[in-house]
C-alpha positions as semicolon CSV with decimal commas, in nm:
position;residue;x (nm);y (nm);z (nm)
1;X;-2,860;0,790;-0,439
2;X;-2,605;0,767;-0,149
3;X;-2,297;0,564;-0,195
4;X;-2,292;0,295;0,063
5;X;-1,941;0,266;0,249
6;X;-1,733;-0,027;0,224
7;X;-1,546;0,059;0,542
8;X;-1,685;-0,188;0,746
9;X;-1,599;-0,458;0,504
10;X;-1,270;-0,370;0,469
11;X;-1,183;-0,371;0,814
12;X;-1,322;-0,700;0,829
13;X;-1,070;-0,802;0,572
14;X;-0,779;-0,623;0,714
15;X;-0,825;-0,783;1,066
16;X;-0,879;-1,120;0,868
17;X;-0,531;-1,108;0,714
18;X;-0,366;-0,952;1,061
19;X;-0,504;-1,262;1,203
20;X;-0,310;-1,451;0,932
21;X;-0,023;-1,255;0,946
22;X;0,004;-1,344;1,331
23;X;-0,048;-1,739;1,324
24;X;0,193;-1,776;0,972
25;X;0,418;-1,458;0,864
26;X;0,662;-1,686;1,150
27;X;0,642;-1,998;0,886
28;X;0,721;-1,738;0,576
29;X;1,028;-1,582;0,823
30;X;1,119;-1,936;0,859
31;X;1,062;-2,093;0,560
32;X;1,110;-1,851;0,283
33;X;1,267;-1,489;0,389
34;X;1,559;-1,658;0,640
35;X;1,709;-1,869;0,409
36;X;1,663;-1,656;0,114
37;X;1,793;-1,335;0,252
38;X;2,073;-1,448;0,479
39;X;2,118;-1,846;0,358
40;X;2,037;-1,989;0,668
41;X;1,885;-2,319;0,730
42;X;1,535;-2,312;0,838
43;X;1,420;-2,459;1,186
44;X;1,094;-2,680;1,081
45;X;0,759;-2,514;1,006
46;X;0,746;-2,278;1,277
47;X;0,341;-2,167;1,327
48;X;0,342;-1,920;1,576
49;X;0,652;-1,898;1,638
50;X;0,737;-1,563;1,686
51;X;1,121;-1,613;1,909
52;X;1,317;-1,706;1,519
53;X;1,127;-1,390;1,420
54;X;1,345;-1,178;1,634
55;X;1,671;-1,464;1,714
56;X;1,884;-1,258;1,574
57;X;1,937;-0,868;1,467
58;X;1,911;-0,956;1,116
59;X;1,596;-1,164;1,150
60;X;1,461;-0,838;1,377
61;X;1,526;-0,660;1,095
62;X;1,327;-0,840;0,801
63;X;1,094;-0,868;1,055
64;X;1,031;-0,526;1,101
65;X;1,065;-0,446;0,803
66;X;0,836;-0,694;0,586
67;X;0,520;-0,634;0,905
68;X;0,614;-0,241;0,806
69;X;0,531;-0,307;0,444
70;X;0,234;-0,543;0,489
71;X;0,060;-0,244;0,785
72;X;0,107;0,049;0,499
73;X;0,006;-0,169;0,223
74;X;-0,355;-0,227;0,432
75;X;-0,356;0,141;0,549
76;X;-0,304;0,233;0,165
77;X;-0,593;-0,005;0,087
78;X;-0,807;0,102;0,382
79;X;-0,716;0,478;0,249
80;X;-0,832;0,408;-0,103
81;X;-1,204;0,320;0,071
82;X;-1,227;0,609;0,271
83;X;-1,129;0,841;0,002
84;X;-1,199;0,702;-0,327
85;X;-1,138;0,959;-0,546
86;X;-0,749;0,914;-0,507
87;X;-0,754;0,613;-0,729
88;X;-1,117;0,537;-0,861
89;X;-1,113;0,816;-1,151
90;X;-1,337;1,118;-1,038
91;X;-1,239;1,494;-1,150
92;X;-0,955;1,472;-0,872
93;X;-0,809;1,139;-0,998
94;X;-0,865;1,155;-1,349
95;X;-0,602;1,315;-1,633
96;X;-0,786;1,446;-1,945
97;X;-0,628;1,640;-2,171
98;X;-0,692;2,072;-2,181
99;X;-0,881;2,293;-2,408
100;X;-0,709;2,550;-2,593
101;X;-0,926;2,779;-2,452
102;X;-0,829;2,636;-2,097
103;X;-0,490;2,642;-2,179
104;X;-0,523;3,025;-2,277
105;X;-0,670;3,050;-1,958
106;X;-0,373;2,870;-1,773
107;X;-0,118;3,036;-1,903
108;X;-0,115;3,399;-1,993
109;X;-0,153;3,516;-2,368
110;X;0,207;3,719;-2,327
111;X;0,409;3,398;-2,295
112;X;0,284;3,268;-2,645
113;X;0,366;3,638;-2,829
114;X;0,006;3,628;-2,897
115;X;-0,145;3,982;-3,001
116;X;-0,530;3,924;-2,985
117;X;-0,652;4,243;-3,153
């Protein structure tokens, strides 16, 4: 039976929270990363707001760098769908522990001193 692909879904849910991002990330800049990073007072609630996003080069700067994180955090989630045998446990993603006769296998007998006579 043929997996069914979740890629639809999850693009679905990534352009949901980019919609989110746009209308509020400006009342998180505002609210909580401004006066937490650089201890200055906040301007009000600030929806959609994007101008005290990038006032200042400082505020450019967290900006940047906290829309950087949240676009490779979805790309890494979007990733994970695509190709789920990075994280979901198949024979690619998966430690188990050798035989001895894989081990052998691995590594050549001479390294061990073993005489197999």
């Amino acid at each position: 039976m043929k997996k069914k692909s979740s890629t639809k879904g999850i693009l679905i849910f990534i352009g949901f929270v980019l919609i989110i991002d746009i209308i509020f990330f400006p009342v998180l800049m505002n609210l909580v990363l401004l006066p937490l990073l650089t201890g200055a007072p906040s301007h009000g609630i600030g929806i959609l707001n994007w101008p005290i996003c990038f006032d200042s080069f400082v505020a450019t700067q967290i900006t940047v760098g906290f829309e950087i994180m949240i676009f490779t955090g979805f790309a890494a989630l979007y990733a994970s769908s695509i190709k789920p045998s990075f994280a979901h446990g198949d024979e690619h993603g998966s430690a188990r522990l050798l035989t001895d006769k894989e081990f052998d296998d691995l590594i050549p007998n001479y390294v061990f001193n073993k005489n197999d006579k």
